[in-house]
C-alpha positions in Angstrom: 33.5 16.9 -6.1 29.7 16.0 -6.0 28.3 14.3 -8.9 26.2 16.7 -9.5 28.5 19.1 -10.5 27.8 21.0 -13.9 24.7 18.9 -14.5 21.8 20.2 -16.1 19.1 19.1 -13.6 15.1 19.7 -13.9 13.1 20.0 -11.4 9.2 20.3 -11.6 7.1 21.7 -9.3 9.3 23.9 -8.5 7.5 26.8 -7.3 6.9 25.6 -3.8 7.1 22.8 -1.1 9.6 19.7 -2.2 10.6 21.2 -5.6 11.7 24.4 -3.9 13.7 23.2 -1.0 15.5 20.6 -4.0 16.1 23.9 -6.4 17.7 25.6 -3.3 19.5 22.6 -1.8 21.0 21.4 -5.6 22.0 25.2 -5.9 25.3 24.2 -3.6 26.6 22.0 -6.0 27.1 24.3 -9.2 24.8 22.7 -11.3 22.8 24.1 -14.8 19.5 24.6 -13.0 15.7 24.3 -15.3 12.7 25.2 -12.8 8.9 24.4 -13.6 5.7 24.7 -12.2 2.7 26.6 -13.6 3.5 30.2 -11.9 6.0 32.2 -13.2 6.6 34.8 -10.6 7.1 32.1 -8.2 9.3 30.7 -10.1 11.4 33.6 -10.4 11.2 34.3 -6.9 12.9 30.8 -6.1 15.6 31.5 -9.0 16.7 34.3 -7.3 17.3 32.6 -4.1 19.4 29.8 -5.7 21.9 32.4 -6.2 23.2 30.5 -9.0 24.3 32.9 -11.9 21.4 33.9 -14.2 22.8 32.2 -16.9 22.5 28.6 -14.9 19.0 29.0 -14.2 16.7 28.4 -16.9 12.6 29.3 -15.5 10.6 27.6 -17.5 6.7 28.1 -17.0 5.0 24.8 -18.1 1.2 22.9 -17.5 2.0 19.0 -16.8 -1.1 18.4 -18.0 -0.6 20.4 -21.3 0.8 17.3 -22.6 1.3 18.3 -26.5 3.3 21.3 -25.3 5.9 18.8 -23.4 8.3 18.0 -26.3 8.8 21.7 -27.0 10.0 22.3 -23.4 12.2 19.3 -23.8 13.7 20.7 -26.9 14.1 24.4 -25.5 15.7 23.0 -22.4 17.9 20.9 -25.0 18.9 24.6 -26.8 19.5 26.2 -23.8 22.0 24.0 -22.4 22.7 20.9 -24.5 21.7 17.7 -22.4 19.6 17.2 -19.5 21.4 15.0 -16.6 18.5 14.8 -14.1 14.8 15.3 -14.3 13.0 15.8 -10.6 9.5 15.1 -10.9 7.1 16.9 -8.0 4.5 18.5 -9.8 1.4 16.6 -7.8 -1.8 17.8 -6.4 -3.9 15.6 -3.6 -7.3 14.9 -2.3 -9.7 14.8 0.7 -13.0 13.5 -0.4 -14.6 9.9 -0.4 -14.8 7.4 -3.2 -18.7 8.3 -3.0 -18.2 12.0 -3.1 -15.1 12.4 -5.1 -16.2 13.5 -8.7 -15.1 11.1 -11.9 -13.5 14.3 -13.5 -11.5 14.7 -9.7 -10.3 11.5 -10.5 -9.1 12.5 -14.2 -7.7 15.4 -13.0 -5.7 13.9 -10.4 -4.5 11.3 -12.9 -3.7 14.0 -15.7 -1.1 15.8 -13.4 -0.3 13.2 -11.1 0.3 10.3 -13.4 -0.2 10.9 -16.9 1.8 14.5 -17.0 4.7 12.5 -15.7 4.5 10.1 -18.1 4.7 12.3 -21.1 7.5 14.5 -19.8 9.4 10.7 -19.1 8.6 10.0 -22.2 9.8 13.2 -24.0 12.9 13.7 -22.4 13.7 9.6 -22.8 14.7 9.5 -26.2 17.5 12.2 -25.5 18.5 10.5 -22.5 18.9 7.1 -24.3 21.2 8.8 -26.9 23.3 10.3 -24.0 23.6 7.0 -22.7 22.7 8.5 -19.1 19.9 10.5 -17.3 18.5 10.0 -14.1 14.8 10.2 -13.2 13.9 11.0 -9.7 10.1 10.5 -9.1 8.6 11.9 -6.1 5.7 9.5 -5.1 4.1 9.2 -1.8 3.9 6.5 1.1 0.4 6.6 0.0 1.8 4.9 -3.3 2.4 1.7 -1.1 -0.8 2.1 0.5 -4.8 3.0 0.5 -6.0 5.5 2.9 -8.9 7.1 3.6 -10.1 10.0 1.3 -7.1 9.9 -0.6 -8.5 7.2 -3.3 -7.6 9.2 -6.5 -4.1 10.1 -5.1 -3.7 6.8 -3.9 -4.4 5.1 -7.3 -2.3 8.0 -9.4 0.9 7.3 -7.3 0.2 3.4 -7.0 0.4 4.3 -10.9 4.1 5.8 -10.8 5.5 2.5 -9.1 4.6 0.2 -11.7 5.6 2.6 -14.9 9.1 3.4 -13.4 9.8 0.2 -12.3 8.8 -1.3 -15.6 11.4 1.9 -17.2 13.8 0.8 -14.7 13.8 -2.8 -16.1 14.1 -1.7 -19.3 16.8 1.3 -19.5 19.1 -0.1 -17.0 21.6 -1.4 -19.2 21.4 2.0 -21.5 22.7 3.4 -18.0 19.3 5.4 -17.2 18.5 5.2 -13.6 15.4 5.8 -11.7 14.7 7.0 -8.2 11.6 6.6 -6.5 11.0 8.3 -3.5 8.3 7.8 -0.9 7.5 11.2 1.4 5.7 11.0 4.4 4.3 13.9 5.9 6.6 16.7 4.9 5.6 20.9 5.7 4.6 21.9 2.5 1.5 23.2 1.5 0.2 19.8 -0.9 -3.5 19.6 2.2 -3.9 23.1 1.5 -4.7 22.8 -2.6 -6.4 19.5 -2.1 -9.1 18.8 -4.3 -11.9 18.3 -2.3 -15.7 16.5 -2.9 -16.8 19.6 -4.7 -13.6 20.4 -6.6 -12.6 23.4 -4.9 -9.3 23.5 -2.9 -9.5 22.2 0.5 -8.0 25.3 2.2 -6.8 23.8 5.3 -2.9 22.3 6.8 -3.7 19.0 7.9 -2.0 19.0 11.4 0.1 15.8 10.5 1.7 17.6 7.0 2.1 21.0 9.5 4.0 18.6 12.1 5.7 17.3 9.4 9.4 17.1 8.5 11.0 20.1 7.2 11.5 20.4 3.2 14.9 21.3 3.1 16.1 18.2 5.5 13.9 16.4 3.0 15.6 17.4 0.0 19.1 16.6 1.5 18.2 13.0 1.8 16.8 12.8 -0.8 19.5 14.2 -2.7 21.8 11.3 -0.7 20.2 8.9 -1.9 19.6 9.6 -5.8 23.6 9.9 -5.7 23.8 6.6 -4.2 21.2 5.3 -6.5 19.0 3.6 -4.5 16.1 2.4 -6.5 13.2 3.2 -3.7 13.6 6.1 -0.9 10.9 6.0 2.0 11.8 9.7 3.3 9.5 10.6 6.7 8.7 9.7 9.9 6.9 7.1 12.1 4.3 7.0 8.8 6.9 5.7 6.8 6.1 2.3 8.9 3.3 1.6 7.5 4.9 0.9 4.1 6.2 -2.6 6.1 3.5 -2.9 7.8 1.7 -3.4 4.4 4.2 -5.9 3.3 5.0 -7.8 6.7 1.8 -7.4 8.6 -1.1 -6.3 6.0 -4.0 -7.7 8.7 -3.0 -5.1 11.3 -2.3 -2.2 9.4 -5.7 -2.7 7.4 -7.3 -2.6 10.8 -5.3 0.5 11.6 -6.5 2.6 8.9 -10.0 1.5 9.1 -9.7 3.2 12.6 -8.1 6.2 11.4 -10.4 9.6 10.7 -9.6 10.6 7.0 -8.5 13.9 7.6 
């Protein structure tokens, strides 16, 4: 029987892309199912192809960066089903604009949801957790969270961000039996390039060929699924890209050199 079974699991982002492919691949393992992103139709939409009874599926329309409102989801999720097991975090949004370009408010904005929107959910949902004596926090970061690449400063910074907060929760909570998953994508087919913030704030509007060439979301969310019931503390999930992550540790000269060749887009 998969450890999953009859948890209450929450996924954000939900709507689309990664938390999508998660909500339909966790559906086979009978689980109490909460699903957030901003749009409710389309969160209905992926409810109904769980197939999971509607009494196990809990849609629940929520703004990351609406932080005050947080601790009211936490508590309604809390009435619905009593606990919360696991909370999937994929609510994110990109960039493709320069450092020169990019606008400061781009940046805020890309930290609200990105970084600071995570926070406060962890945050709000920790306290519960702690008196559980379990939970499990599965943060999706990026292999631009290990490194800097062109035209992706804000998103860059906001996921660096995530490694150092969990890590630090990690440390702390590990002996309350709280455990934290980071996961690295590479490029995966969703549609994150297309709502890209770009230099004048307005979404991008294009598939970058590498995230249309990219793995497929719901082979994705199977291992990533394998590993958050293995535990495993850091996940890079991808293909060749995902090299570059050792590159940065092992060989940091040569992969520098690499990206300053690379086109940004």
């Amino acid at each position: 029987m998969s450890k999953f079974f009859q948890s209450v699991i929450w996924i954000t982002g939900a709507s689309s892309g990664i938390g999508e492919a998660l909500a339909l691949e966790l559906a086979h393992h009978q689980i109490k199912l909460v699903l957030s992103a901003r749009r409710q139709d389309e969160l209905e939409r992926v409810a109904l192809q769980t197939g999971l009874p509607k009494s196990d599926v809990m849609v629940l329309p929520m703004d990351m960066t609406d932080v005050d409102s947080l601790p009211n989801h936490v508590e309604a999720v809390r009435q619905r089903f009593g606990r919360i097991d696991y909370v999937f975090q994929n609510a994110g949004i990109t960039q493709r604009s320069t450092v020169v370009d990019t606008r400061y408010s781009d940046y805020q904005r890309l930290m609200n949801v990105n970084f600071f929107g995570v926070v406060a959910l962890t945050k709000a949902v920790l306290p519960f957790m702690l008196a559980q004596k379990s939970g499990h926090f599965v943060v999706t970061s990026s292999v631009a969270g290990k490194i800097g690449t062109k035209q992706r400063s804000g998103y860059c910074a906001s996921k660096h961000a995530l490694h150092g907060f969990f890590d630090a929760l990690r440390a702390e909570t590990y002996d309350d039996q709280i455990r934290v998953t980071i996961i690295c994508p590479g490029y995966i087919r969703t549609p994150l390039s297309l709502h890209a913030i770009s230099a004048n704030g307005q979404s991008h509007g294009k598939m970058d060929d590498n995230q249309a060439k990219g793995m497929a979301p719901d082979k994705f969310a199977r291992q990533l699924l394998k590993a958050v019931l293995q535990e495993k503390e850091e996940v890079y999930i991808g293909g060749t890209e995902t090299y570059g992550i050792y590159l940065k540790r092992f060989l940091p000269g040569l992969l520098s050199r690499i990206l300053r060749k690379r086109q940004g887009v």
